[in-house]
VMD Tcl script that builds the backbone (N, CA, C; Angstrom):
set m [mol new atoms 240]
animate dup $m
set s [atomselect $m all]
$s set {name element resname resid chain x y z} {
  {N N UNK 1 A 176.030 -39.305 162.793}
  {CA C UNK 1 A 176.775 -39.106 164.024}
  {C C UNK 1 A 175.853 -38.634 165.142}
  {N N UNK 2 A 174.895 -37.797 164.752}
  {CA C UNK 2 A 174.351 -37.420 165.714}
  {C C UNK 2 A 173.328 -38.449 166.864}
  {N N UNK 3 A 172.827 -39.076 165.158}
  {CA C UNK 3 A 171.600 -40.294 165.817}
  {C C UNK 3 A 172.391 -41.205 166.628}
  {N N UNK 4 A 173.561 -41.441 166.157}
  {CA C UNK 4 A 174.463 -42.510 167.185}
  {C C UNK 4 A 174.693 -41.749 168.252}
  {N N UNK 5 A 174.812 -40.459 168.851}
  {CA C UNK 5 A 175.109 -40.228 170.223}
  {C C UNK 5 A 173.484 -39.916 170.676}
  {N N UNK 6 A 172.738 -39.507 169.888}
  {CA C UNK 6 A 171.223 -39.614 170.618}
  {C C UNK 6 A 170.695 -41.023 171.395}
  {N N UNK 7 A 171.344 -42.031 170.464}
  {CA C UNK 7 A 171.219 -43.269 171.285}
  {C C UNK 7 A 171.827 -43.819 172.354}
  {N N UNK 8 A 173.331 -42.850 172.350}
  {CA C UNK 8 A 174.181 -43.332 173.662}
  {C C UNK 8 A 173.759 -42.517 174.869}
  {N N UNK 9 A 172.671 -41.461 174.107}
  {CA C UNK 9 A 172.567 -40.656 175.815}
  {C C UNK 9 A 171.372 -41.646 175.851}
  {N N UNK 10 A 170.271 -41.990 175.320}
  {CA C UNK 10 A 169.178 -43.026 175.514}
  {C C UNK 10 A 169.310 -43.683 176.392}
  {N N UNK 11 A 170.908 -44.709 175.959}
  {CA C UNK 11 A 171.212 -46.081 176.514}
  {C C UNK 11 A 171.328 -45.678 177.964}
  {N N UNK 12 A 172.485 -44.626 178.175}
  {CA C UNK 12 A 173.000 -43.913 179.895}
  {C C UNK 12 A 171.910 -43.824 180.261}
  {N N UNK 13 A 170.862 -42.972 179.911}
  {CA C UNK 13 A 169.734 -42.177 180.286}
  {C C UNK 13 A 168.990 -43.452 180.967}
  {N N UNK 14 A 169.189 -44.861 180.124}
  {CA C UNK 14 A 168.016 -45.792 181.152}
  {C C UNK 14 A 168.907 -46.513 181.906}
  {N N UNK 15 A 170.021 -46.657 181.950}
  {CA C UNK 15 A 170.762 -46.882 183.225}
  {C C UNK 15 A 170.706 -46.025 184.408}
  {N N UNK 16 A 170.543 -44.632 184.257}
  {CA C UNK 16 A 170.506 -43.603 185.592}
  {C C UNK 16 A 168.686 -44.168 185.746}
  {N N UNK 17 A 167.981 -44.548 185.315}
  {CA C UNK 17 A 166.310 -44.506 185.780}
  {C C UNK 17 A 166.190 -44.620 187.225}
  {N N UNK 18 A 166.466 -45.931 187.612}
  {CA C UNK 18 A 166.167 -46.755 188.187}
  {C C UNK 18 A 166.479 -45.512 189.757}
  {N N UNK 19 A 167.764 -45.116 189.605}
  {CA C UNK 19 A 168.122 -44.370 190.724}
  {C C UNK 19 A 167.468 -43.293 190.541}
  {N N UNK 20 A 167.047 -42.809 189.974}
  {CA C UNK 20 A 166.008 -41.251 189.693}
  {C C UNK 20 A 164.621 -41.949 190.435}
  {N N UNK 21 A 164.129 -42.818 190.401}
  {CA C UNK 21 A 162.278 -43.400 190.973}
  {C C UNK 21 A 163.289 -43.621 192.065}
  {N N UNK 22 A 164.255 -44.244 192.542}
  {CA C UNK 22 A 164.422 -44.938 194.254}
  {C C UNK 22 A 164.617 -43.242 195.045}
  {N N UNK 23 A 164.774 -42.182 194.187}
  {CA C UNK 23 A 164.191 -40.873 195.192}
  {C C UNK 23 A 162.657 -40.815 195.316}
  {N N UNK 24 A 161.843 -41.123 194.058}
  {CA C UNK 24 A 160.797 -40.073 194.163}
  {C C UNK 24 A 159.553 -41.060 195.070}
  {N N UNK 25 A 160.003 -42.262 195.895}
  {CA C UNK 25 A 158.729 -42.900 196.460}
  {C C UNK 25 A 158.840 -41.802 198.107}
  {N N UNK 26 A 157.543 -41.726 198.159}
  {CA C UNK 26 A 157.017 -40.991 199.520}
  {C C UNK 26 A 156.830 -41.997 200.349}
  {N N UNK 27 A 156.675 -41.590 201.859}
  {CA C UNK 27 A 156.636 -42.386 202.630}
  {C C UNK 27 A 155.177 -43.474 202.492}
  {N N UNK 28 A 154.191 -42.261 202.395}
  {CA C UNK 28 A 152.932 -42.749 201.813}
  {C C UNK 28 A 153.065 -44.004 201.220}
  {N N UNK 29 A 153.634 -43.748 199.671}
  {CA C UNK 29 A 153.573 -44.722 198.851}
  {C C UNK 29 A 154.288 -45.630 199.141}
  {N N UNK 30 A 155.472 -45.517 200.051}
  {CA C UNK 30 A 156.050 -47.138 200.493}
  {C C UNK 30 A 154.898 -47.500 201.493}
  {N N UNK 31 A 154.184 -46.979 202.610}
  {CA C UNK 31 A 152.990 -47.601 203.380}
  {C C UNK 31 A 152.302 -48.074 203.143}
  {N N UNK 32 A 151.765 -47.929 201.570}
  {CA C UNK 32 A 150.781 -48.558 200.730}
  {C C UNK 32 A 150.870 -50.086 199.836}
  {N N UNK 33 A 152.373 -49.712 199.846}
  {CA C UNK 33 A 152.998 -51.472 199.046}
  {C C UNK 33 A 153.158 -52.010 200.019}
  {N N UNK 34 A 153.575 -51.384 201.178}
  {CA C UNK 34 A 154.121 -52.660 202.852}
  {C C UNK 34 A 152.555 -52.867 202.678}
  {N N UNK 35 A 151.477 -52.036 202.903}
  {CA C UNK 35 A 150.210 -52.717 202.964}
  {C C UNK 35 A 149.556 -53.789 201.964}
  {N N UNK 36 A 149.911 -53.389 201.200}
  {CA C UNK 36 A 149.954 -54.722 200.114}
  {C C UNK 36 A 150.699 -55.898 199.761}
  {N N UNK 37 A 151.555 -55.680 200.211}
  {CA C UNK 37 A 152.565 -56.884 200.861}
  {C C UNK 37 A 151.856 -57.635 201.869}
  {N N UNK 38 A 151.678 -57.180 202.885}
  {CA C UNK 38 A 151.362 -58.060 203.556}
  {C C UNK 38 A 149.462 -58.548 203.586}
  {N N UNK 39 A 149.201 -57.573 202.663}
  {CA C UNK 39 A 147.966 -58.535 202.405}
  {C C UNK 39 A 148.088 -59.902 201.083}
  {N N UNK 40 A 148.879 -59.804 200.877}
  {CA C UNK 40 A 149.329 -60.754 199.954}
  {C C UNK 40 A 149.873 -62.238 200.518}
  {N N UNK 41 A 150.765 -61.801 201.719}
  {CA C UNK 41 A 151.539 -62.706 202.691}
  {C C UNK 41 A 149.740 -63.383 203.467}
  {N N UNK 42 A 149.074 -62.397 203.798}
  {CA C UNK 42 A 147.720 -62.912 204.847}
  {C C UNK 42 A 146.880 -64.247 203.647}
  {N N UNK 43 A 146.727 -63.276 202.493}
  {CA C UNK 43 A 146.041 -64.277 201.413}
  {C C UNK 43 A 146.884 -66.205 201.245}
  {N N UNK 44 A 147.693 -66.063 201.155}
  {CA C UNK 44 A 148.853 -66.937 201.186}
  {C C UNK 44 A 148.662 -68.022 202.541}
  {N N UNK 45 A 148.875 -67.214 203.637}
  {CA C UNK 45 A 148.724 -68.028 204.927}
  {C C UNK 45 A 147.410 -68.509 205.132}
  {N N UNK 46 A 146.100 -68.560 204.242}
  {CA C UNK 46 A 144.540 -69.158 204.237}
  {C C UNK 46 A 144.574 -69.906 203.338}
  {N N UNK 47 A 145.311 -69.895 202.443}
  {CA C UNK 47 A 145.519 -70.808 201.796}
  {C C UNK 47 A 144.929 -71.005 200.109}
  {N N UNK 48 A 145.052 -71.451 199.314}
  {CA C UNK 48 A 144.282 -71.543 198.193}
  {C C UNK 48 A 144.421 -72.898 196.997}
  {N N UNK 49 A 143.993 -72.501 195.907}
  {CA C UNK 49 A 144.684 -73.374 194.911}
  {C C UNK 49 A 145.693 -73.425 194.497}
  {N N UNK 50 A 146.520 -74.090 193.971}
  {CA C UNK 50 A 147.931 -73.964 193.803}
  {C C UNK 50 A 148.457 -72.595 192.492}
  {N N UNK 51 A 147.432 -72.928 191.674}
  {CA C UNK 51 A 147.657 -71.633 190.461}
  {C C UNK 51 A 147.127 -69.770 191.315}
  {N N UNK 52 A 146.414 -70.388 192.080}
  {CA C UNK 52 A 145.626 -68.851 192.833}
  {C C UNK 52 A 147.223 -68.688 193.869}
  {N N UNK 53 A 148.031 -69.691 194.435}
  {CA C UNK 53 A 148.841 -69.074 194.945}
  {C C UNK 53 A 150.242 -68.829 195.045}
  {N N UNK 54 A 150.048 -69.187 193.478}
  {CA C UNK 54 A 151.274 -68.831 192.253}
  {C C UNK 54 A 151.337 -67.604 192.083}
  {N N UNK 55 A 150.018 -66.604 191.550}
  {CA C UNK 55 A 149.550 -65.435 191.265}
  {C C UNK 55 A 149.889 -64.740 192.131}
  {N N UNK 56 A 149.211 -65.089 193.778}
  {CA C UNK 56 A 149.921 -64.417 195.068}
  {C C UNK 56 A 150.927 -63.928 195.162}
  {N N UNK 57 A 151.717 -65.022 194.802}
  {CA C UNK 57 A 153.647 -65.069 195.190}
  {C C UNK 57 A 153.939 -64.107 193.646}
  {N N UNK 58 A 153.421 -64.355 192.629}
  {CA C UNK 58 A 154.303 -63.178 191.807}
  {C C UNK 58 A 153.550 -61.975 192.137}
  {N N UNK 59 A 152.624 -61.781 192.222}
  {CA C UNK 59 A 151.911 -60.538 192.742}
  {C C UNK 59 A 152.716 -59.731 193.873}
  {N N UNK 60 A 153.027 -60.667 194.802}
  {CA C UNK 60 A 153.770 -59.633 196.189}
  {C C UNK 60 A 155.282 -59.798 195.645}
  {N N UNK 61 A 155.910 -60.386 194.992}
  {CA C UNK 61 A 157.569 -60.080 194.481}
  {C C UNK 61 A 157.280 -58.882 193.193}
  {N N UNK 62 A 156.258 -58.723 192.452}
  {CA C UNK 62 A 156.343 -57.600 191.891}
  {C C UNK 62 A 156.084 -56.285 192.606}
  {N N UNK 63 A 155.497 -56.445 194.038}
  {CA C UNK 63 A 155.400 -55.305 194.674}
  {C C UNK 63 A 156.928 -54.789 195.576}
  {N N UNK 64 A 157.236 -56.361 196.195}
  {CA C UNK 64 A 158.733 -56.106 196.255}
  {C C UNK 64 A 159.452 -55.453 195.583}
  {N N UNK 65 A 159.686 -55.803 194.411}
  {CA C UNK 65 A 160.611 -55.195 193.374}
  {C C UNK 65 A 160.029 -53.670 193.331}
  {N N UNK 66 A 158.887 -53.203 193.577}
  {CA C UNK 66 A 158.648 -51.694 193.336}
  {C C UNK 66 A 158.940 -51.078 194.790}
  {N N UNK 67 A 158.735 -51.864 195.767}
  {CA C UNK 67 A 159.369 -51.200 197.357}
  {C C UNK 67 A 160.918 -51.132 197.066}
  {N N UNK 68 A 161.791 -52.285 196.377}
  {CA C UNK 68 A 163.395 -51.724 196.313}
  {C C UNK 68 A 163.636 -50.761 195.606}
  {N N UNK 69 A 162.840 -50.757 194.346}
  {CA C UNK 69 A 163.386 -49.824 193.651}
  {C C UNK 69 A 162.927 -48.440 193.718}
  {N N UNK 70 A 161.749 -48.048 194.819}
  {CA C UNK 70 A 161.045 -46.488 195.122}
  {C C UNK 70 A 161.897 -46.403 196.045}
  {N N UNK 71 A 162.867 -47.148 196.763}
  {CA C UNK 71 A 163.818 -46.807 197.217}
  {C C UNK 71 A 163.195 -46.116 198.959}
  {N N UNK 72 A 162.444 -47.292 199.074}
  {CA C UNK 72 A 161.345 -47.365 200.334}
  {C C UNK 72 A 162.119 -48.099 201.891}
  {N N UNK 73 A 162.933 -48.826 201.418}
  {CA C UNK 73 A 164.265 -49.237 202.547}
  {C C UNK 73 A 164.445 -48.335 203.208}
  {N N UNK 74 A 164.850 -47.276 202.743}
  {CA C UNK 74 A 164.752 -45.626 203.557}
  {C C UNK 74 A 164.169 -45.321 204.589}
  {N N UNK 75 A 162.474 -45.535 204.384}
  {CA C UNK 75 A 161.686 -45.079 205.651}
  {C C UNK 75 A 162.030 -46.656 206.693}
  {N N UNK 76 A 162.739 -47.940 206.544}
  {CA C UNK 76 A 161.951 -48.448 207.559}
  {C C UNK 76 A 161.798 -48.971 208.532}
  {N N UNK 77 A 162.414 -47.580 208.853}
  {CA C UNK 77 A 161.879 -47.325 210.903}
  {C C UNK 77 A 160.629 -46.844 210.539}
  {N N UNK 78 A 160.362 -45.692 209.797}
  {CA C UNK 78 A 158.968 -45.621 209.696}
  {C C UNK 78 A 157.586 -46.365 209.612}
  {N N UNK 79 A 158.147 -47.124 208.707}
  {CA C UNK 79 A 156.996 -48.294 208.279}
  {C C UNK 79 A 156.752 -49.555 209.614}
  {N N UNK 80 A 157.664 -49.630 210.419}
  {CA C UNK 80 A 157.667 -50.739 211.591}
  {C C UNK 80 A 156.182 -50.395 212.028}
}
mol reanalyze $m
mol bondsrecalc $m
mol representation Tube
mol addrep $m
């Protein structure tokens, strides 16, 4: 009984995550992915091989996905 509710607080426990990190990004650290974002977008617009700018494009949507979820939307008036 017990191990079965150790696992149901587990399961909750990684459903709340996601909203626990979209507090803890600093402004800093969203300035640093917008900066990497858009060096990703600059790499992209020069152009490359087609596999080099495959890598690009998942490279800057995995940084995306870490700007939504540090919960960096927040600052951005800041970041303009």
């Amino acid at each position: 009984m017990k191990s079965c509710l150790l696992c149901l607080a587990i399961v909750i426990a990684s459903f709340f995550c996601p909203v626990v990190l979209a507090q803890q990004a600093s402004l800093e650290e969203c300035r640093k992915l917008q900066l990497k974002i858009e060096r990703y977008d600059e790499l992209r617009s020069n152009g490359g091989s087609g596999p080099q700018m495959d890598a690009w494009k998942r490279s800057r949507r995995a940084l995306e996905k870490q700007f939504r979820t540090g919960g960096c939307r927040y600052y951005r008036w800041e970041l303009k």
